[in-house]
Each structure stands twice: as structure tokens, then as C-alpha cells.
C-alpha positions in Angstrom: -25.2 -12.7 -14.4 -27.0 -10.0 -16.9 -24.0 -9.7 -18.3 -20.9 -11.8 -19.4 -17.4 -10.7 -19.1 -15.4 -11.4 -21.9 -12.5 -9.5 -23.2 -12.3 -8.5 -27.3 -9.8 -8.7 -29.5 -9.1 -4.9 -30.8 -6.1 -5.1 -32.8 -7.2 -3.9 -36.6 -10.6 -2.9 -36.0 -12.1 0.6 -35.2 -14.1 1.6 -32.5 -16.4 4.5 -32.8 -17.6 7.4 -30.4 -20.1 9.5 -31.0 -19.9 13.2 -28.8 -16.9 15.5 -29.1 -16.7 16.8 -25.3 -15.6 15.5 -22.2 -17.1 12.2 -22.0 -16.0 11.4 -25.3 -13.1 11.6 -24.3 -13.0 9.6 -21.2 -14.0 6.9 -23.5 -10.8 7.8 -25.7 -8.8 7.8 -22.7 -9.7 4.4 -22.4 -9.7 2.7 -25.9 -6.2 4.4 -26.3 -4.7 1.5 -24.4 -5.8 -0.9 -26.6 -4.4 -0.9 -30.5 -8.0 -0.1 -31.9 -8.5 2.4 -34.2 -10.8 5.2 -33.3 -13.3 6.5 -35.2 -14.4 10.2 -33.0 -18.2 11.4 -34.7 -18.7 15.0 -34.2 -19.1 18.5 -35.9 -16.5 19.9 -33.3 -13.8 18.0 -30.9 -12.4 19.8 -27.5 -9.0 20.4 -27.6 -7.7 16.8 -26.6 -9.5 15.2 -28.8 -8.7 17.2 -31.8 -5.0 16.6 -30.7 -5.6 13.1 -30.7 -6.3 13.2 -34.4 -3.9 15.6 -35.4 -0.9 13.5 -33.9 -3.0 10.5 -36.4 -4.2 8.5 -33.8 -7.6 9.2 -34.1 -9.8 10.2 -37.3 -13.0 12.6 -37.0 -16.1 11.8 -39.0 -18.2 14.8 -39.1 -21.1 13.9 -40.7 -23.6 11.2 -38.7 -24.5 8.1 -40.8 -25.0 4.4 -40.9 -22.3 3.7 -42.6 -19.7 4.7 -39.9 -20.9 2.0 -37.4 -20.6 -0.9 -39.9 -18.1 -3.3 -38.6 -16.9 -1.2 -35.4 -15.9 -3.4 -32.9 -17.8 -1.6 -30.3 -19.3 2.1 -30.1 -19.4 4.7 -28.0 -22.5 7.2 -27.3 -21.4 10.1 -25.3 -23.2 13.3 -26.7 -25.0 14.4 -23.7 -28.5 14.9 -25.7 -31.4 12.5 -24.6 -32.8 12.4 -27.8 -29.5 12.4 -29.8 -28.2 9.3 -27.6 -31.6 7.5 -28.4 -31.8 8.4 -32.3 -27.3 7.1 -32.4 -28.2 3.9 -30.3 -30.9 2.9 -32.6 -29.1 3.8 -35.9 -25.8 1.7 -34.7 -28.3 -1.2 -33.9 -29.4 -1.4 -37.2 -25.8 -1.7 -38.6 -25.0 -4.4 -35.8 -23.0 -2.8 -33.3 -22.7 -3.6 -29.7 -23.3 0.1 -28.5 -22.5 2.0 -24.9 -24.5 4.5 -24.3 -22.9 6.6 -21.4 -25.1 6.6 -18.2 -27.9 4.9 -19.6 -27.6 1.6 -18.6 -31.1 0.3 -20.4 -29.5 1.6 -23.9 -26.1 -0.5 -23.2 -25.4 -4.1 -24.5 -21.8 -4.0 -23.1 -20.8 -2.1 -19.8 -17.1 -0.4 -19.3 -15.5 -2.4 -16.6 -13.6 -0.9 -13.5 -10.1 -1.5 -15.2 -7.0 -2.4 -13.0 -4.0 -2.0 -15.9 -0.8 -4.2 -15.5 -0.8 -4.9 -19.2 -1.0 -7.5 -20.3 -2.3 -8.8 -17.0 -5.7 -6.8 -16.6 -8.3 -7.2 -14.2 -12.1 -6.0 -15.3 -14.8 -5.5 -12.3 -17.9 -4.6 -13.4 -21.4 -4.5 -11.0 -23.7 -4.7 -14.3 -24.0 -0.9 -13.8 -25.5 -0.8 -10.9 -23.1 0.5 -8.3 -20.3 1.8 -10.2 -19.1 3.3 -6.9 -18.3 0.3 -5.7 -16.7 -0.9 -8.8 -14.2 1.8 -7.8 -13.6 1.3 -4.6 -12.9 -2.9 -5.8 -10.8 -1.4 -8.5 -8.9 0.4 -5.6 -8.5 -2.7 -3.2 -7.2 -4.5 -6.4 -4.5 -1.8 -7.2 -2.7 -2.4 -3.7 -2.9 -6.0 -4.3 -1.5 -6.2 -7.9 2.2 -4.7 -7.8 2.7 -2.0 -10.7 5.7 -4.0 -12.2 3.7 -7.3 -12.5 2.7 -6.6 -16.0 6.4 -6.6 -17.2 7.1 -9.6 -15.6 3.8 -11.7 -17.2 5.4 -9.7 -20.6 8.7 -11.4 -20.0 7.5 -14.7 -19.1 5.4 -14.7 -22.5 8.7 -13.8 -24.5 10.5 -17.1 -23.0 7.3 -19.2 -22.8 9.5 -21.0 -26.0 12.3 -21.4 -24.7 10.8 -23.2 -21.6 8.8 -25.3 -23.7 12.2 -26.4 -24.7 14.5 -26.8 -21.9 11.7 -27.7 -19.1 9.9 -30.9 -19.0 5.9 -30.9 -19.9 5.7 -32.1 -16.0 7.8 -29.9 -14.2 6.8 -26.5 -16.1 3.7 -25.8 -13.8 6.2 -25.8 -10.7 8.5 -23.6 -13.1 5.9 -21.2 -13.8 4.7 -21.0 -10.1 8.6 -20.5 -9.3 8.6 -17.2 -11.7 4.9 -15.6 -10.4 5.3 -16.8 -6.3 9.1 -17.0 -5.8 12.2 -14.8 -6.4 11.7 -13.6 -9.8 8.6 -11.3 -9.2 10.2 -10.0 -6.0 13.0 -8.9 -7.4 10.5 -7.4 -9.8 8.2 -5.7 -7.4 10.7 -3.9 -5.7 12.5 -2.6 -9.0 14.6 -5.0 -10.1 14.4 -6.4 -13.4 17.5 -7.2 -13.9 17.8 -9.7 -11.1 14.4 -10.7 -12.4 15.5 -11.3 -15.6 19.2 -13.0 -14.3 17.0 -15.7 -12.0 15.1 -17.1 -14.2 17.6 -17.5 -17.0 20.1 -18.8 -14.8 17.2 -21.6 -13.9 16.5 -22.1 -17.9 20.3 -22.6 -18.1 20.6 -25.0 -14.9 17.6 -26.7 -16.2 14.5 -25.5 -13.8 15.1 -23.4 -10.5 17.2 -25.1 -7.8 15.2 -25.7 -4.2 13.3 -23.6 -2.5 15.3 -21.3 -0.5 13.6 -19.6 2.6 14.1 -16.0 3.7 13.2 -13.6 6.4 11.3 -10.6 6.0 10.9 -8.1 9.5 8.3 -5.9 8.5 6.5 -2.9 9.6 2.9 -3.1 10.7 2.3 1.0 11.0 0.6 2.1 14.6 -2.6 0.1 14.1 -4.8 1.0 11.6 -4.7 -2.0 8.8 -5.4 0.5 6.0 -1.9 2.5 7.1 0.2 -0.6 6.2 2.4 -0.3 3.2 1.8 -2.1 -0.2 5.1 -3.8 0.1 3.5 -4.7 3.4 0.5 -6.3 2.3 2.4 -8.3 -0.4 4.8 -10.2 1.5 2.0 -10.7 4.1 0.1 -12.4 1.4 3.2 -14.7 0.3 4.3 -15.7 3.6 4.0 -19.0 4.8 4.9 -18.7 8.1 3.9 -15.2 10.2 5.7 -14.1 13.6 4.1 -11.4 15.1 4.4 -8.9 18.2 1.6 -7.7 20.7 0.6 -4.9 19.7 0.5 -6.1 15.8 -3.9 -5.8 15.5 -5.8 -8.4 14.5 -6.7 -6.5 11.0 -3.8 -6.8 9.7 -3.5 -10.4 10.3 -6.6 -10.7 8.1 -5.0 -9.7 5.3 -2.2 -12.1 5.0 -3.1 -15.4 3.3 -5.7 -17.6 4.8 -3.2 -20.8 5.2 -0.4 -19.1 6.1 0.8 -20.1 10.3 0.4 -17.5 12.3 2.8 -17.2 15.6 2.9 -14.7 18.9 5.7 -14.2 20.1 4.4 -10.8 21.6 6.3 -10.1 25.2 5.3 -8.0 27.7 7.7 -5.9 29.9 9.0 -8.1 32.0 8.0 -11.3 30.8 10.0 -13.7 29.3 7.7 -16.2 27.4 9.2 -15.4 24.3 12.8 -13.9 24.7 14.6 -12.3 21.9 17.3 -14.9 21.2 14.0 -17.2 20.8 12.5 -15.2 18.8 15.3 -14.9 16.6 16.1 -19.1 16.8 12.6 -19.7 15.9 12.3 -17.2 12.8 16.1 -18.8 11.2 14.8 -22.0 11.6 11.6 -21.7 9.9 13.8 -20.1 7.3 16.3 -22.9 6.7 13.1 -25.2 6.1 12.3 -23.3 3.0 9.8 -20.9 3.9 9.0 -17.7 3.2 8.8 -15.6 7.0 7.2 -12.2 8.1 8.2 -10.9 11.1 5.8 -8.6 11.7 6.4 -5.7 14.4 4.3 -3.0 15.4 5.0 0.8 13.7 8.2 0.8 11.9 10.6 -2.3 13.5 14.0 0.1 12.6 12.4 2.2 15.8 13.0 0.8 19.0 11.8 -2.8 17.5 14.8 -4.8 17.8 15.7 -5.3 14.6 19.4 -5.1 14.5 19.5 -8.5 16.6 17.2 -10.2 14.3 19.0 -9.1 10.9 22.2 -10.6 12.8 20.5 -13.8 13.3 19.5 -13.8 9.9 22.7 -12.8 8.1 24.7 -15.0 10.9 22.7 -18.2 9.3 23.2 -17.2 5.9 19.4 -16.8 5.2 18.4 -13.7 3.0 16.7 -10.8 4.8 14.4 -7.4 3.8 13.4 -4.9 5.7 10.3 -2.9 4.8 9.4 0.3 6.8 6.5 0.9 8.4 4.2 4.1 10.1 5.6 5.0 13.2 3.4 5.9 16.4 4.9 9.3 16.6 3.6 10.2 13.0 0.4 9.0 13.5 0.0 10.1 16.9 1.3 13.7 15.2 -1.2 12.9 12.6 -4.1 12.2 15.0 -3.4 15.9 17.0 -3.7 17.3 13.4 0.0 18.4 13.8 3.2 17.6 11.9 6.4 16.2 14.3 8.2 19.8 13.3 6.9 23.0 12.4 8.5 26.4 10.1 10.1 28.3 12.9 9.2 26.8 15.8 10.8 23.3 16.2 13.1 22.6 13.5 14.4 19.0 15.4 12.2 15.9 16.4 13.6 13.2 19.0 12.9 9.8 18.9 13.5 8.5 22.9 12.8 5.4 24.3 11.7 5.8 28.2 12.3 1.5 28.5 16.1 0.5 27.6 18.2 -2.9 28.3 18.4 -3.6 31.7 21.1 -1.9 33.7 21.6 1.1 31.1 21.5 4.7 32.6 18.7 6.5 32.0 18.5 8.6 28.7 20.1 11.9 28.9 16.4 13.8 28.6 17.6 16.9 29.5 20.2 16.8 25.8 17.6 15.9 24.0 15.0 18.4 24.7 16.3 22.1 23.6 14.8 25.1 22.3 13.0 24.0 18.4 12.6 20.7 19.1 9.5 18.2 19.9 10.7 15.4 21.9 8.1 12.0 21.2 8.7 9.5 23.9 7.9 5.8 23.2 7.2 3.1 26.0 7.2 6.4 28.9 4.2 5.6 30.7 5.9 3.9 33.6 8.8 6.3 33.6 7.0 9.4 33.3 7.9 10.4 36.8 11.5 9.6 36.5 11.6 11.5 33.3 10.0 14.4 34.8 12.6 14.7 37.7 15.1 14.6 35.4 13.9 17.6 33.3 12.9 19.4 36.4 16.6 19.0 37.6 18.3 19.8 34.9 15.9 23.4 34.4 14.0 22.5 32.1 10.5 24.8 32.1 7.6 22.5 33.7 4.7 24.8 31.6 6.4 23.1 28.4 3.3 21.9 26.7 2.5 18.1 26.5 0.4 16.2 24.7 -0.5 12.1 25.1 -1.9 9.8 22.0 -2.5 6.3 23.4 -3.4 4.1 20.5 -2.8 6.1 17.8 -4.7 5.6 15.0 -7.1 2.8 16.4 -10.7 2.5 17.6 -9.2 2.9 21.1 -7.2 6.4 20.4 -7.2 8.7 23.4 -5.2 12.1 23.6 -5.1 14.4 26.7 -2.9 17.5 26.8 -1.2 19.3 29.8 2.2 20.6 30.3 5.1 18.8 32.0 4.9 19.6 35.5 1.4 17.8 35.9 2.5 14.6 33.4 2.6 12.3 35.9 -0.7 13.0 37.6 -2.5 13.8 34.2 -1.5 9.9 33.3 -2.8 8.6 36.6 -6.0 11.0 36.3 -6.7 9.8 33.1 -5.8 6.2 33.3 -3.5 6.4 30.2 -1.7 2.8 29.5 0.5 1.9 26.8 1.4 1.8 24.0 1.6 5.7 23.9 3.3 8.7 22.8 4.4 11.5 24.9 5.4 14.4 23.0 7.3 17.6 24.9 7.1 20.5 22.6 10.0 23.5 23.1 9.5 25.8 20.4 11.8 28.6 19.5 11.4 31.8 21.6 8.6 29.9 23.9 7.8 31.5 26.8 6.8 28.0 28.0 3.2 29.3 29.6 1.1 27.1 31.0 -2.0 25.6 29.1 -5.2 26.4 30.9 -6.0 23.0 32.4 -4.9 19.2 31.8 -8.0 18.5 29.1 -9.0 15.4 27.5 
């Protein structure tokens, strides 16, 4: 390393920056979430800056001079002038500074870190100035890692850091600790609750440490594919889970980002295979729960669409085990997202259907012709196989076979395909094409359509 990180103490000292423009005041930006003083050196200030020192949080210096950098914890050179920023940085040397001179890394004895805030917890990422870029795009990997309410939970464990010196045991405080920043307490925080936060742990001060380890199920949504189009909620239970139970079509990306020990488990089926039936599936997932352990079920798109997860909540609920749901990306939105379309549109479909073409054996068909009026787009899920029943079905009912159709399968991964037609040649634009699931099939009536053909079936 050229450079050490280290983080300064800036309560009741003064930092100083030199420039009264924009990058000035980026560097104010910053200081301002410490509880330094700032010192702002400059004939004139823009208009932010000069509010910062009429509101008295900032005093300007107008008048350039040695004296002004005596004791400053750290300065800031941001006039813009080549010559200026040389003649600053050498007369804030002399009175022993440690100076930042903004982009000119050889005039700089300390670097401004990529911040990620979640004070008091703060994480600085710095590439020693030579690829700030990257720094950024760290910096933004870190922010969907670190929840934004984790800094008010590391504030309220310090406030009670006393009290557990009292009641816990020297021995048994790390497991304590590790109970408050891995277990109950920060997830009631992360998802807003810092009340229940607040309740758990002193209920386990009172009881005299946190009682066992209680497991719980989480059935969560994976989004279509794409790992980057899973939710930060997502990502965080994937990264406390110690067990992970997930479907077919769940890619291998996302497994990546769970945490490295955690057991991973298919239990993927394929229509008409049984390896893993449902009431396994649920058996397995309350069981691991009942030992203690922390459970993702992880399901393809969002698992409150056509994923199951009424039976699996049941199971849960049934065995007394606490269970969350978190949403995920449907196909239909991406598929919508990859046709550079939205699902409805301002005066021309106003309704969007959700359909399953595969339901529990022995159901009727769905009522396609009901579902697909004037202003609507219908998205069919799972129709690959039944795209010829489905199209009988319209056809009987009257439904106009120019209705235009369009086909995403694999939304939103590196095997995405799309093909348009309209309804009447569905069936043999699948078979042409060689489209397999999963896949979309959306059937687009819009208002006053005239329902004409499109040209030809295209890819």
C-alpha cells in the first residue's frame, strides 16, 4: 500500500478549503458529516457555500495566509488554478498540514475515500487515486450489501454496550453481540422495525442473554434471471441463510451471491416429474427450520405468481415456524421490459392478465376467452405446450386471430429470444422457431384495434 487508511478524529478541530466554487463545495458536502469545523478560503463563495456560513456552520477567510492552515486537521485545495493549487499546497506544507489537492494526485498526502455512510458504521474504499471509477462502482456493490438502517442499530447497540457489560457474562457477550448483528434484532431493523429491534434485545438483557436459536423460513423471489434484478432484501437474507432451497430455473448467479458456506438444495421439478413433490418440498424446508436455521426458499420471478407459495406459507405457519415473503421481478415485466414496452399503455390497454397455461391436474382449462377483452394485454406463463389448445379456444370463442403476439423466452438472460406474430400463426411460429420454456406469451387487444395482421412472424 502507498497509502494507509486510517480514519481521524474531527470533533473540535477545523478543516480548511481553499476555492469558493463547485469543487469546494463537494469537499463541504463531505466534511459536513463529520462535527469538524470548516474553515472555506476565498474572496467570493457560490451560493451554497455562502449559505453554509450564514446558517454558522461554516466561517469564510477571505484573505490567503499561513496562518489559516496552522492546526487544521486536514485541508482542502480546490481552486481550479494550476498555479494557485501549487503556490496553497506548498504554503499549507510549511504550516504542517496534511493537504488534498483535488485531481492532482502527486500534490495529495491523504486521498478522499469512496464513502459508504451508515453512521457510525462507515466503510472507506479508496484505489490510491488511481481508478476512482472503480472506487464508485465498489462503493455501489457495498450500498446493496449494507442495509440503510444498520447504522441505527450499531448506534443502539453502543448506547447499551453498559448495560451488557452488566447483565451478560465476559464469556457469553461475543455470542450476544453476534445474536444483535446476525439474528432477529437487525432484521427487524432492516425491514423498518425498530421497535421490535429495540423490544428483542431488551427482553434478552432482561431474560439474561437471548433464548435459542429459533429457525425461520423465508420464500423469496429470484426476479426472471438476471442476478443484478434481484432485490436488496433479496440479496440479504441470501447472505444470512444457512440452508438454501432452490427451483430450476433459479440461475446459477444468483446462487453466487449467497454466502459461501451456506447448503445449497434443488428441489427444481420438471412438468411431470416427481423427484421433488410439493409436500416434500415443503417437509424438507419445516424441518430444516425446526433445527434452528435460517432457510431461503428461493423461486424463480416473484413466488406470489404462480410459484406455489400459499402451500408453503401453510406448512410453515402449520409448524409454527416464522415466515417472510419478499417479492421478486416477474417474467412478464421483464419480458415487457426486454420488448421496450410497459404491460399497459394510456389508452390502449388499461388491464394486464396474469394466466397460467399449466394448472393442477384435472382443472378445466382457463377461461381465455374472459380474460382477453378489448384494452387488455394478456401475459401467459408456462403456455408453450398449450399454445394450440389456447388458440382453439380463442378462435372458438371469436376472438380476432390478427391480434398481435409477441414471445420473450428467457427474459432477461444471456439466452433471451423474442419473435412476434399474431395469434392465428402462434402455434407454428413456436415450432418454427423452436421456442422452449420458460416463456412469455403476451396477446395484446388494444382499445378500438382493428386487430390487422403484422407483416410476417419475425424474429
Amino acid at each position: 500500500m502507498k497509502t494507509f487508511p486510517m480514519f481521524l478524529q474531527m470533533a473540535g478541530r477545523h478543516v480548511v478549503i481553499v476555492g469558493g466554487g463547485e469543487q469546494a463545495a463537494q469537499k463541504a458536502r463531505l466534511m459536513l458529516k463529520t462535527e469538524a469545523r470548516l474553515v472555506l478560503v476565498a474572496p467570493e463563495l457560490d451560493p451554497e457555500l455562502s449559505d453554509l456560513v450564514c446558517q454558522g456552520r461554516a466561517e469564510q477567510v477571505t484573505t490567503l495566509s499561513i496562518d489559516v492552515f496552522r492546526g487544521a486537521a486536514l485541508v482542502f485545495v480546490a481552486t481550479g488554478c494550476v498555479g494557485l493549487d501549487y503556490a496553497v499546497h506548498a504554503l499549507a506544507k510549511e504550516a504542517g498540514a496534511l493537504v488534498n489537492v483535488v485531481d492532482r494526485p502527486a500534490l495529495c498526502d491523504a486521498v478522499t475515500p469512496s464513502l459508504v455512510d451508515r453512521d457510525p458504521v462507515v466503510v472507506a474504499i479508496s484505489t490510491e487515486g488511481t481508478a476512482p471509477v472503480l472506487a464508485r462502482l465498489i462503493k455501489s456493490q457495498m450500498e446493496t450489501l449494507l442495509e440503510p438502517a444498520l447504522g441505527d442499530l450499531a448506534a443502539f447497540a453502543g448506547r447499551l454496550r453498559p448495560a451488557v457489560a452488566r447483565v451478560i457474562p465476559r464469556q457469553e457477550r461475543r455470542f450476544f453481540w453476534n445474536w444483535v448483528f446476525s439474528g432477529p434484532p437487525r432484521q427487524a431493523m432492516a425491514r423498518g422495525a425498530a421497535r421490535d429491534a429495540s423490544r428483542l434485545v431488551k427482553d434478552a438483557l432482561a431474560d439474561g442473554g437471548p433464548a435459542p436459536v429459533q429457525g425461520a423460513i423465508a420464500l423469496v423471489g429470484a426476479g426472471p434471471g438476471a442476478a443484478d434484478l434481484l432485490t436488496l432484501r433479496a440479496l440479504r437474507l441470501l447472505q444470512e441463510a444457512d440452508v438454501i432451497y432452490y427451483d430450476r430455473l433459479v440461475d446459477p448467479a444468483v446462487l453466487e451471491l449467497a454466502r459461501r458456506d451456506a447448503e445449497r438444495v434443488f428441489v427444481g421439478k420438471e412438468v411431470g416429474a416427481c423427484a421433488w413433490p410439493q409436500d416434500r418440498i415443503n417437509a424438507v424446508i419445516v424441518a430444516a427450520a425446526k433445527q434452528g436455521r435460517k432457510v431461503v426458499r428461493l423461486k424463480s420471478g416473484d413466488p406470489g405468481i404462480f410459484g406455489r407459495l400459499e402451500e408453503e406459507c401453510a406448512a410453515a405457519r402449520a409448524a409454527g415456524m416464522p415466515v417472510e415473503i419478499v417479492p421478486g421481478i416477474t417474467a412478464a415485466s421483464a419480458a415487457a421490459a426486454s420488448l421496450g414496452r410497459g404491460l399497459t399503455e394510456r389508452g390502449a390497454t388499461d388491464r394486464v392478465m396474469l394466466a397460467t397455461a399449466t394448472c393442477k391436474p384435472g382443472d378445466p382449462d382457463p377461461d381465455w376467452a374472459g380474460m382477453l377483452q378489448q384494452g387488455t394485454t394478456l401475459a401467459v406463463y408456462m403456455g408453450v405446450q398449450k399454445a394450440a389448445t389456447m388458440v382453439r379456444h380463442l378462435s372458438n370463442a371469436g376472438i380476432p386471430m390478427t391480434l398481435p403476439v409477441e414471445i420473450v423466452s428467457h427474459a432477461s438472460t444471456a439466452r433471451e429470444t423474442g419473435i412476434t406474430c399474431t395469434l392465428g400463426q402462434l402455434t407454428d411460429a413456436l415450432h418454427a422457431h423452436g421456442v422452449a420454456s420458460p416463456a412469455i406469451i403476451f396477446i395484446r387487444w388494444a382499445k378500438g384495434s382493428t386487430a390487422l395482421a403484422l407483416p410476417e412472424c419475425a424474429a
